[in-house]
C-alpha positions in Angstrom: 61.2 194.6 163.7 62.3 194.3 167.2 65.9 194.7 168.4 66.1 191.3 168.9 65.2 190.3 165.4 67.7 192.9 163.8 70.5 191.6 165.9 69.8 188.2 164.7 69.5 189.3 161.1 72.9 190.9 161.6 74.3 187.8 163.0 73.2 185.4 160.2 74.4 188.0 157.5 78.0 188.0 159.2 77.6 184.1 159.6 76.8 184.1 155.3 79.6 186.5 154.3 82.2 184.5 156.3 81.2 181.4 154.5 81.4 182.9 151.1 85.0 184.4 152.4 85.9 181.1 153.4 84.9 179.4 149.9 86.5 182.1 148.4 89.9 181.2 149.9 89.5 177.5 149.7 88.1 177.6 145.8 88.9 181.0 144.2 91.5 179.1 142.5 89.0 176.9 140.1 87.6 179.9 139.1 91.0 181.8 138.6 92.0 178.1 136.7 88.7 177.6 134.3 89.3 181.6 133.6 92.7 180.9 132.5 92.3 177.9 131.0 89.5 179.9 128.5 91.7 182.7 127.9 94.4 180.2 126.5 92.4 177.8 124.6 91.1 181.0 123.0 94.5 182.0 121.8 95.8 178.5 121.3 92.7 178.3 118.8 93.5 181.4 117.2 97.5 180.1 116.9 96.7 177.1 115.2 94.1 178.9 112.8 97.3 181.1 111.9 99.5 178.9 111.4 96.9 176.7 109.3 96.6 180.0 107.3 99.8 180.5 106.8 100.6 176.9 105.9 98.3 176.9 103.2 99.6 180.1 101.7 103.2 178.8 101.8 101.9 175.8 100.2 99.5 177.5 97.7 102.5 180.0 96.8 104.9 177.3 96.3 102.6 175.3 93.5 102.2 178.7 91.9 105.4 178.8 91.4 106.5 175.6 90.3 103.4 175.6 88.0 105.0 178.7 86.2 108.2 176.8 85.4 108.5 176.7 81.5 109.0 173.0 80.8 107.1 170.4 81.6 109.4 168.1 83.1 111.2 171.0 85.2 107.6 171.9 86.7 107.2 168.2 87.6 110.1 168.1 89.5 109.9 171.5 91.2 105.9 170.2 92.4 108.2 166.7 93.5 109.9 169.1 95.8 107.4 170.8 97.9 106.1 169.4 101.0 102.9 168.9 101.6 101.2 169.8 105.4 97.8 167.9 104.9 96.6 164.8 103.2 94.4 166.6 101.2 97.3 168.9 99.9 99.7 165.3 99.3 96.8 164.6 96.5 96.5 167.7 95.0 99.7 167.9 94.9 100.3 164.3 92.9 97.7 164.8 90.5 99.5 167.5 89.7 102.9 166.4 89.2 101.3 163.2 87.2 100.2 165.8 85.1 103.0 167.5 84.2 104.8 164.0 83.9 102.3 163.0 81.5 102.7 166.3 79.8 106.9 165.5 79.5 105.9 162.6 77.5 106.8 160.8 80.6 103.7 157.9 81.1 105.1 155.3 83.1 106.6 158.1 85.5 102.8 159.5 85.6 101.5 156.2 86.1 103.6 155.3 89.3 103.0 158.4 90.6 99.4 157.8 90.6 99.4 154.6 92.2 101.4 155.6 94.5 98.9 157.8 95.8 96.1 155.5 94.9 97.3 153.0 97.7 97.7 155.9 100.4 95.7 155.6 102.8 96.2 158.8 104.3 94.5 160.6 101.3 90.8 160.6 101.2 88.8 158.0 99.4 87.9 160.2 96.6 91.4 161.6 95.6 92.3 157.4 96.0 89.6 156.5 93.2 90.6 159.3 91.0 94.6 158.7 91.1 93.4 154.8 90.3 91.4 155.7 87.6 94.0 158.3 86.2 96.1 155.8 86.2 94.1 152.9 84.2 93.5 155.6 81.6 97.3 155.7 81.2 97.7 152.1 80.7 96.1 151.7 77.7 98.3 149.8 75.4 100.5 149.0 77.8 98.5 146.9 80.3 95.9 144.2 79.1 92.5 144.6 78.9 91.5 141.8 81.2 93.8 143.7 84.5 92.5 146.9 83.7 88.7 145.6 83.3 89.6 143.6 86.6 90.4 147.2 88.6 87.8 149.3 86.3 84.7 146.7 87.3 86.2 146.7 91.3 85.8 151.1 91.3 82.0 150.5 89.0 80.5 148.8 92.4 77.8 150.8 93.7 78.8 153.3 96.1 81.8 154.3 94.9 82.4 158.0 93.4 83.3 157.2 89.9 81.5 154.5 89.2 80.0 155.4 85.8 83.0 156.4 84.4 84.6 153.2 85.3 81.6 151.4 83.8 81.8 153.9 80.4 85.4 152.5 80.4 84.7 149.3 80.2 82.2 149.4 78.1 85.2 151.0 76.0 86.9 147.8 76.7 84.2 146.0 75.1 84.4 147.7 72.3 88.3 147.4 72.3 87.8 143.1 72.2 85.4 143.5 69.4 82.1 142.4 72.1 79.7 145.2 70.7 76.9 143.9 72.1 78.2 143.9 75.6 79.5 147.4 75.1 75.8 148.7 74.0 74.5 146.9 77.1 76.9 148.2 79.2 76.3 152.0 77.7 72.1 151.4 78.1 72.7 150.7 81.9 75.0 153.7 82.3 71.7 156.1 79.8 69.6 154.6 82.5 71.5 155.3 85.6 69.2 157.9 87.5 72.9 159.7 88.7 74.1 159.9 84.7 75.3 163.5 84.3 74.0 165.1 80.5 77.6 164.9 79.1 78.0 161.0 80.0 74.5 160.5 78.9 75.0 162.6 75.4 78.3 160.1 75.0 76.6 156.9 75.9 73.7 158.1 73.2 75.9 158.4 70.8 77.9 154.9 70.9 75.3 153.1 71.3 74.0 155.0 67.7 77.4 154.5 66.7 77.5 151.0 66.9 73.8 150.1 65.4 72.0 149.8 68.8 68.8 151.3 69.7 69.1 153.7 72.7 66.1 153.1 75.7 65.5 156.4 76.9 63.8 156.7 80.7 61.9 159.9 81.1 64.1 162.4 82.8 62.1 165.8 82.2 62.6 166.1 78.6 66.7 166.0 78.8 66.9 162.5 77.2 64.3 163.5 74.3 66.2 166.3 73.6 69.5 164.5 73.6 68.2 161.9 71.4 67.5 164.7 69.1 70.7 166.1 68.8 72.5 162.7 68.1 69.5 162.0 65.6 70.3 165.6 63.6 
């Protein structure tokens, strides 16, 4: 390499190190910034994961407690005094107390308390079905049939979580108006359901026995045969 060539090489390397001095000064900062900003969400991530943690501690200690009250009614009301942080911890937390209030011989106080958190709309779909359907179990005798067949037939539409044991409920309202073939009916669709669990299936086999029907079995791997057995012996 001649001298001329190194000089030039020289000049273009000075000519590249002032322009990455120069970017340096004029946008070191974003990179200073977008460090920062990393560091922090990283510890503003691990703060809300604490306190999360520790939220659900308090919360889990506090139902401990109130669940090892003696009486029934006292433990309702000590649960009635916590206060819940998520929605999912609001229906834990009212399933329990509707519970204990059922426990204290005290139904209709149950029975708010569940529809109160069946019409939340903060809670999750599923805790909202099971609160309703709590409730409805509770109103027996003291609700007609026809308004509890009306919400019972609304949580059987397809789709919905508990759908089979609203449908075993109203075939139980069938049975209640003296309609025993309807109820059979209703309890064949519910042994042919391809979701039916064995305990709902060994309970539909045996009312539909109990009341004089004939139970239609679909093949399910040998699990309805045997069933069938067992009601049979």
């Amino acid at each position: 390499m001649s001298d001329t060539d190194s000089f030039i090489e020289e000049v273009n390397e000075e000519v590249r190190r002032d322009r990455l001095y120069l970017i340096l000064r004029r946008y070191g900062w974003i990179a200073v910034a977008v460090i920062l900003l990393i560091v922090g969400g990283a510890s503003w991530n691990e703060y809300q994961k604490a306190q999360t943690r520790a939220q659900a501690e308090a919360f889990g200690d506090a139902m401990l407690a109130a669940l090892s009250v003696e009486q029934a009614g006292a433990r309702a009301e000590a649960l009635a005094a916590i206060e819940p942080s998520t929605p999912e911890s609001i229906a834990v937390l009212e399933l329990l107390k509707a519970a204990e209030q059922v426990e204290a011989g005290e139904p209709a106080a149950a029975i708010a308390t569940l529809d109160m958190l069946a019409i939340n709309a903060d809670v999750p779909a599923i805790y909202r079905d099971v609160a309703q359907f709590k409730s409805l179990s509770l109103q027996a005798g003291t609700t007609s049939a026809e308004e509890r067949r009306l919400s019972l037939e609304a949580m059987a539409q397809p789709g919905r979580p508990l759908r089979l044991l609203a449908s075993e409920q109203i075939a139980l309202l069938d049975i209640e108006t003296g309609d025993t073939d309807a109820a059979i009916a209703r309890y064949q669709s519910i042994l042919s359901d391809a979701e039916v669990s064995p305990d709902l299936q060994q309970r539909a086999l045996q009312v539909i026995v109990a009341l004089g029907g004939e139970p239609e079995l679909i093949d399910t791997g040998g699990l309805s045969g045997n069933l069938l057995s067992e009601t049979d012996n």
